[in-house]
N, C-alpha and C positions, 0 to 999 in steps of 0.2 A: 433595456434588457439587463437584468439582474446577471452580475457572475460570481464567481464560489472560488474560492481559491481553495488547490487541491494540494494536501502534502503526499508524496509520494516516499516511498520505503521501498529498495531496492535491496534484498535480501543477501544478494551476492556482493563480497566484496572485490574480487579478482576483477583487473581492469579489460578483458577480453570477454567477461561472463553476458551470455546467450540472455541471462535476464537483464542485465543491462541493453542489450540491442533493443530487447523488447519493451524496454521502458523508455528509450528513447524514442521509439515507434509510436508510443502514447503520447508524449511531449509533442509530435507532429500532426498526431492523427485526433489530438482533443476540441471540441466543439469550440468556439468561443467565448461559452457561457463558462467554459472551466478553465481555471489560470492554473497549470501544475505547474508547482517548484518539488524540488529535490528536498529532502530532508535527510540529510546524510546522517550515518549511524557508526562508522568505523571506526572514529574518534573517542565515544562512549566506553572507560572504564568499563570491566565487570562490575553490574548493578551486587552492593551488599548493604543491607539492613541500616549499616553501621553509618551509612551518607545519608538515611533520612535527619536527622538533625543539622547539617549542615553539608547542603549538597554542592558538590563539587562545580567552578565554572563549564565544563564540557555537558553536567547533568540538569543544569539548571539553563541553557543557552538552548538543548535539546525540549525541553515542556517548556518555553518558552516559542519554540518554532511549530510544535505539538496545536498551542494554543492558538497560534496568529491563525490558523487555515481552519476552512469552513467544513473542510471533508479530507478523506484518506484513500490513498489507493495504495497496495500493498505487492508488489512484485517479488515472490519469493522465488528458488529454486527446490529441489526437494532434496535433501539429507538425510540416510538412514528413515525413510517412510513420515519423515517430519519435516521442522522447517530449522532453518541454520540460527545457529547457537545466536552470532551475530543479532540475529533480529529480534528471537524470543529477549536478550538483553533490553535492545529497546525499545522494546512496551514494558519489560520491569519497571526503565528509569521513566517511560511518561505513566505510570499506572499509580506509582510510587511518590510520598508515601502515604496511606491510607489517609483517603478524604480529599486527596489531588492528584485525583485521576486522569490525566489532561485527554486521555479517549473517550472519555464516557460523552456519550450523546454524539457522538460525530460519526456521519456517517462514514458506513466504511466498505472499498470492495476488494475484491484479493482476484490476484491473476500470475500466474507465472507458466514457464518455459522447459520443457526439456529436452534431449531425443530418445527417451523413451517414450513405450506407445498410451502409455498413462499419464503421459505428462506429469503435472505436479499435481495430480487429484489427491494423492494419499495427504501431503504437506497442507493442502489447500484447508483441509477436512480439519485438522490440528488448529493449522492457522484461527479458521472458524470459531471452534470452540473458545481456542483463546480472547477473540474480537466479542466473543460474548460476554467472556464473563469481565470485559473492560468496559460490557454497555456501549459498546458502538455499533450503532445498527447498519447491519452488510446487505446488500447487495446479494438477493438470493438466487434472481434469474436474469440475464443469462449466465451460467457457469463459462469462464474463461481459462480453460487449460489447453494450452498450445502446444500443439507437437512440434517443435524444431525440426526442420531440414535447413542442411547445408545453403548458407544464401539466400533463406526468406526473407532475413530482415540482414541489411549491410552495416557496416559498420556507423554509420550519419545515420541511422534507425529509418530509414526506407524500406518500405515492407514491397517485397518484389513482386508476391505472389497474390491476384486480386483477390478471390475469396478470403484469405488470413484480413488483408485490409479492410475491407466491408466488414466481416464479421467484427474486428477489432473498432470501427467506426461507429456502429451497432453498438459494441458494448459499451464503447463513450456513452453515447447519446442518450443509451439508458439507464447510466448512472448519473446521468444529471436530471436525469427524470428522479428517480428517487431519491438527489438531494434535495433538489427541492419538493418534494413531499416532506420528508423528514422534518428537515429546517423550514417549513412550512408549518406541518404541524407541532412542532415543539414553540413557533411564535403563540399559535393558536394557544397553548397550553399554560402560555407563562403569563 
């Protein structure tokens, strides 16, 4: 059996953040065709132009970590009807700079958390666009925007409540379906 190692992007930096629960809920609840590691981003400089010639060890350690993993999954929180400064930064530094794109072709899914009753649809939508125009092909169905309540998921990323865990099971299972399609057919192609 084939596995994919998955980098994960946790949008939130704050060490109590709801999207963090929820990403740790995916680290437990992932098939075992998918290996997620963390790809941490709160270390990463503000991306400027000025480090494409000579990019910095925190910017080059980061498309370096970009690179090793076979697919993406993206846990944001939502900020002002978008996604946190934080992460829009790193896809600058893996996008960056022209012609080393370390996203392009990987596939990619986006999921985040709130306790509003929109969860992070508005952020998710942005997110999108952006995973587009980086070339990495997302994950269209199922939509994963989770309403928070109090205690769904504990702090050890234990999801409490059975419907959130099935559904979140579900959406593993169908993102590994569409990596390998992707990465399927992108061997097909080369």
């Amino acid at each position: 059996m084939m596995s994919y190692t998955v980098g994960v992007f946790i949008g939130s930096l704050a060490s109590d953040s709801i999207n963090r629960k929820l990403a740790k809920a995916l680290f437990k609840l992932s098939p075992p065709e998918l290996k997620l590691v963390e790809i941490p981003i709160g270390a990463l400089p503000l991306y400027n132009r000025d480090f494409d010639a000579d990019f910095p060890p925190a910017g080059r350690a980061f498309k370096d970590a970009v690179a090793a993993v076979d697919a993406l999954i993206f846990v944001t929180p939502e900020y002002n009807r978008s996604i946190p400064g934080v992460l829009k930064n790193a896809i600058d530094w893996g996008s960056r700079p022209y012609g080393t794109n370390s996203f392009a072709k990987k596939p990619s899914a986006v999921t985040g958390t709130s306790r509003g009753q929109i969860s992070t649809a508005v952020a998710q939508q942005h997110l999108r666009s952006i995973l587009s125009f980086v070339n990495s092909p997302e994950l269209a169905q199922p939509e994963a925007y989770i309403h928070f309540t109090e205690g769904m998921i504990d702090d050890d990323g234990n999801v409490t409540v059975a419907r959130t865990e099935e559904f979140l099971r579900n959406w593993l299972q169908e993102f590994h379906i569409f990596v390998v399609k992707v990465l399927g057919a992108q061997r097909i192609t080369l």
